[in-house]
C-alpha positions in Angstrom: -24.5 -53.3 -36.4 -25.8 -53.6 -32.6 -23.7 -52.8 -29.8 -22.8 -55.1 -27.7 -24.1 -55.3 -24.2 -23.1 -57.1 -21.0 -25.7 -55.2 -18.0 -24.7 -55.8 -14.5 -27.6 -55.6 -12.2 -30.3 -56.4 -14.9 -33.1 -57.6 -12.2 -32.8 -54.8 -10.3 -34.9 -51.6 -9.6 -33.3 -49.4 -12.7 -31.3 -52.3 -14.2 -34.4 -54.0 -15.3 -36.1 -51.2 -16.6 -32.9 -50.3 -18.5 -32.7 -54.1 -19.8 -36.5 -53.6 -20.9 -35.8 -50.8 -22.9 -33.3 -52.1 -25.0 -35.4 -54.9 -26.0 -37.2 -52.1 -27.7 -33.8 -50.8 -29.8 -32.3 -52.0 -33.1 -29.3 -50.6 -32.5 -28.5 -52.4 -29.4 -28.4 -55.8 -28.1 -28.0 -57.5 -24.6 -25.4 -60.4 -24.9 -25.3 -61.6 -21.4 -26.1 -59.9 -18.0 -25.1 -60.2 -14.6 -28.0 -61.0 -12.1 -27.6 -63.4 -8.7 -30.7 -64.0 -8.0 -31.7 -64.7 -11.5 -28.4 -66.5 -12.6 -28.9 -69.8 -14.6 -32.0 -68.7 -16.5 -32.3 -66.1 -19.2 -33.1 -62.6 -19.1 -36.6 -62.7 -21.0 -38.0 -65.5 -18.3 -36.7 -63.6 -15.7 -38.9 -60.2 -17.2 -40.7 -61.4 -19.1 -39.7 -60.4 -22.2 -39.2 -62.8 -24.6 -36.8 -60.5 -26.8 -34.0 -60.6 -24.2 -32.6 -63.5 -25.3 -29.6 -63.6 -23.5 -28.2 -65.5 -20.1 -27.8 -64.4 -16.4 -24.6 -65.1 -14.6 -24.3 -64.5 -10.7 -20.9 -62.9 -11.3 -19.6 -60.2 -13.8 -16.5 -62.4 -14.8 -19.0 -65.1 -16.2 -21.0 -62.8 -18.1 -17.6 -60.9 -19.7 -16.9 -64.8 -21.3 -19.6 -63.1 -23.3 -17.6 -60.9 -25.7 -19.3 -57.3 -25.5 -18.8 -53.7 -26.8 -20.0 -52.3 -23.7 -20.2 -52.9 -20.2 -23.3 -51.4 -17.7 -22.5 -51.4 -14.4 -25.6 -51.0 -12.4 -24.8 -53.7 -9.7 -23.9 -53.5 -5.9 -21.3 -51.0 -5.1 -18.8 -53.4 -2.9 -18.1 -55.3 -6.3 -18.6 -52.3 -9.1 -14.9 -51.3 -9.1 -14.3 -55.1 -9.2 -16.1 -55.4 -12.5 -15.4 -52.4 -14.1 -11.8 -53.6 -14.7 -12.6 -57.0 -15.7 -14.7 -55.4 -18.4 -11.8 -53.1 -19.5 -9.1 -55.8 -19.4 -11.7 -57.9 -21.5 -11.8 -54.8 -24.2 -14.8 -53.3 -23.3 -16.0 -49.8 -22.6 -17.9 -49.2 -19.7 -21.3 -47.2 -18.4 -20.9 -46.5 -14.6 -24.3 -46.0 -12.8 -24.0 -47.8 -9.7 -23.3 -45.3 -6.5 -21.0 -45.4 -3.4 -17.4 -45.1 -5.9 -14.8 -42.8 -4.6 -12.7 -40.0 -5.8 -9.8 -42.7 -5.5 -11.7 -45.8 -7.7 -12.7 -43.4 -10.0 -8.5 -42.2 -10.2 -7.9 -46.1 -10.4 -10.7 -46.5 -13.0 -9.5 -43.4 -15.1 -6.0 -44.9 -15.3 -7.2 -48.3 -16.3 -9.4 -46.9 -19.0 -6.4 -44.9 -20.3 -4.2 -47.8 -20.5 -6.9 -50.0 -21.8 -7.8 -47.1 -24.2 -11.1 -47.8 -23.8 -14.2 -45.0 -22.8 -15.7 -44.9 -19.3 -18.9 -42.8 -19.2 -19.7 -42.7 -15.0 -22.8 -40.9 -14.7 -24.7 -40.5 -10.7 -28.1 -40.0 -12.2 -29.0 -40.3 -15.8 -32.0 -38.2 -15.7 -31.9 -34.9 -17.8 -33.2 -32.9 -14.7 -30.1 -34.1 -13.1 -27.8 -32.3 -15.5 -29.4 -29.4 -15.7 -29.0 -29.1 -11.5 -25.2 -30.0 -11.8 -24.8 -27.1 -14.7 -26.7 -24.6 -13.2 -24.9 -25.1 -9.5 -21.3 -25.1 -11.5 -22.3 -21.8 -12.8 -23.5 -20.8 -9.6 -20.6 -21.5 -7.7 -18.6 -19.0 -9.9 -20.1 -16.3 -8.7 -21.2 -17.6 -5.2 -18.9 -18.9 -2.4 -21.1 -20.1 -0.4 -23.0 -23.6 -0.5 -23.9 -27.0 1.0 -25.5 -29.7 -0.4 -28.7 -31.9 0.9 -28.9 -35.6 0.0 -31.8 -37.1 0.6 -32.9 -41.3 -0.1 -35.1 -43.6 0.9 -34.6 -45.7 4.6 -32.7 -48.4 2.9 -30.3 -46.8 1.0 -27.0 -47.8 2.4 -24.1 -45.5 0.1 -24.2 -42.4 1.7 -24.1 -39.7 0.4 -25.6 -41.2 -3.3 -23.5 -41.2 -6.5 -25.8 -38.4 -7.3 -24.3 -36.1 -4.6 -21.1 -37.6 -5.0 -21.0 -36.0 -8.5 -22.1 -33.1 -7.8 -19.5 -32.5 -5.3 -16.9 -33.0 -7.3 -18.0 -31.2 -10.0 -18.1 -28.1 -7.9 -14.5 -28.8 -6.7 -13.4 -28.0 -10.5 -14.9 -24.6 -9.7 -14.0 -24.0 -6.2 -14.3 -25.2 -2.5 -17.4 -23.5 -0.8 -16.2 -21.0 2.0 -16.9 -21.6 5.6 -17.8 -18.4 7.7 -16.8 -20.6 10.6 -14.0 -23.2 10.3 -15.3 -26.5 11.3 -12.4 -26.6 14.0 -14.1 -23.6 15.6 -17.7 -25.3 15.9 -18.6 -25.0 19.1 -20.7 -28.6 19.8 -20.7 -31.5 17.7 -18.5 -30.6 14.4 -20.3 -33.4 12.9 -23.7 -31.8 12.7 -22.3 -29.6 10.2 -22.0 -32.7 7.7 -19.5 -34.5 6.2 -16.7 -32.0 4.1 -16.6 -33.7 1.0 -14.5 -32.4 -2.5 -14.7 -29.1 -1.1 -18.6 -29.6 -0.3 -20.6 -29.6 3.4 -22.4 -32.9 2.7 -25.8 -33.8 4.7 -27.4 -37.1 4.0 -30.6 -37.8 5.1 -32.3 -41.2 4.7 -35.5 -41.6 5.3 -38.8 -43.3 4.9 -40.9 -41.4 1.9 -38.1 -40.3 0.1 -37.1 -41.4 -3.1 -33.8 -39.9 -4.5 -33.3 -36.0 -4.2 -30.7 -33.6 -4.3 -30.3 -29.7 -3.0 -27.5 -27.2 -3.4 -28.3 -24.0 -1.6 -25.9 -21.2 -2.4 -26.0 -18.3 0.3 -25.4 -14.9 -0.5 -26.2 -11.7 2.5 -30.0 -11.5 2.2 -30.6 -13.6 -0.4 -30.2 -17.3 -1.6 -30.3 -19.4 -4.4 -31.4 -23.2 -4.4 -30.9 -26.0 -7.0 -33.2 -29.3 -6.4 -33.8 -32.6 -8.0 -36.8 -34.8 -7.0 -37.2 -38.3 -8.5 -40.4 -40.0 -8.7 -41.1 -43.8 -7.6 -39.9 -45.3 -11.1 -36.4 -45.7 -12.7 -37.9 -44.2 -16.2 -36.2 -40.9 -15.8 -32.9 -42.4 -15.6 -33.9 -44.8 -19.2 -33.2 -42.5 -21.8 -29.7 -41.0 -20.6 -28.6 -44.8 -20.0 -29.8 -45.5 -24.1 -27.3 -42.3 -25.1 -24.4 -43.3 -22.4 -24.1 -47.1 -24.4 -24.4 -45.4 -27.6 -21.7 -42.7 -27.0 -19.3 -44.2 -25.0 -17.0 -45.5 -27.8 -16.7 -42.0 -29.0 -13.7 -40.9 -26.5 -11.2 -42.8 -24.4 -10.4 -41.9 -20.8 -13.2 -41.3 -17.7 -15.4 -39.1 -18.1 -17.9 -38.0 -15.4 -21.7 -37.0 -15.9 -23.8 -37.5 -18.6 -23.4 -34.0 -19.8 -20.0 -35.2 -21.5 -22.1 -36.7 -24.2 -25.0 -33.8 -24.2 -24.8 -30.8 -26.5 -25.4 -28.5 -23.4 
């Protein structure tokens, strides 16, 4: 039997190429998706790709009416907490890949998805290379105090820093907070060139023409150092595969759960 699949965002840079893919499974079907440019026609005119039989509403609510398995949020960050409640309320689980959602939504998320007793899989990046970086700088940060992290996107990225960084930072916090040799309240100068103090992390994000998405941990030790980076490339089809396994493995837990890993045998 398919699962189920509402996909918020499904015109969009990596929601399309995610919709595109799963016209290629058996074991998953899209039921409706969320798109507002593209609302009132179906999905396959809109790609062209006549196997995506399924219609395009401008809002999340509409396309819910649509009773799915699983929800993918991959829409605009000022309305992703929004709809991944409705989809909870409506008895769905839920795939998080859309960026700019707080330590606090994801508390309000977790709490929903307990009482809903439903799964929510909230990945930053799905690509494996991703991961691996968030792995490796949580067991880095065990034996190194020392670290700030580097966030780099293109020009017109507005969420900063990414969901990317935003994960990783957290994800250190379960180890530690990074040690400052200077307290920022010491800084002589501007305190803010010294980034943003997020989860425990000094954030920089930079946004830039060139870039696509990119993330850097450097861990400083006396006389020597130790740094973690992710490039991506200019297409979404790093991020396809891990999105596939998130819908298939959500249903297998109930709660939030954050990074792909959760569903990796790492």
């Amino acid at each position: 039997m398919s699962i189920r699949t509402c996909l918020a965002g499904a015109t969009g840079w990596a929601g399309s190429a995610l919709a595109l893919a799963i016209a290629q499974t058996e074991d998953i079907r899209l039921v409706s998706a969320v798109s507002r440019a593209q609302a009132g026609r179906m999905l396959g005119e809109a790609l062209r790709e006549p196997r995506l039989d399924c219609p395009v509403y401008a809002t999340a609510s509409e396309a819910l009416a649509h009773p799915c398995d699983v929800f993918f949020e991959f829409a605009h960050p000022d309305v992703a907490k929004a709809n991944v409640l409705a989809a909870l309320e409506r008895g769905a689980h839920v795939v998080i890949g859309t960026s700019g959602l707080t330590d606090a939504d994801y508390e309000d998320i977790g709490r929903a998805a307990l009482r809903c007793q439903r799964g929510v899989l909230a990945a930053g990046n799905f690509a494996l290379t991703v991961v691996l970086l968030q792995k490796f700088a949580e067991i880095a940060a065990r034996y190194i105090p020392q670290w700030e992290i580097l966030d780099y996107a293109h020009d017109g990225k507005k969420d900063a820093p990414s969901g990317t960084v935003r994960e990783l930072a957290h994800r250190l916090s379960t180890v530690r907070p990074s040690e400052l040799t200077v307290p920022l309240a010491q800084t002589h100068g501007l305190p803010e060139t010294r980034g943003a103090r997020l989860a425990g992390s000094q954030v920089h994000s930079i946004r830039l023409p060139g870039f696509a998405i990119s993330a850097e941990v450097i861990f400083g030790m006396p006389d020597q150092k130790l740094t973690l980076r992710h490039d991506a490339g200019s297409s979404a089809q790093p991020y396809v595969d891990g999105a596939l396994l998130a819908i298939r493995k959500v249903s297998t837990f109930v709660g939030l759960r954050r990074g792909l890993d959760h569903v990796l045998e790492l």
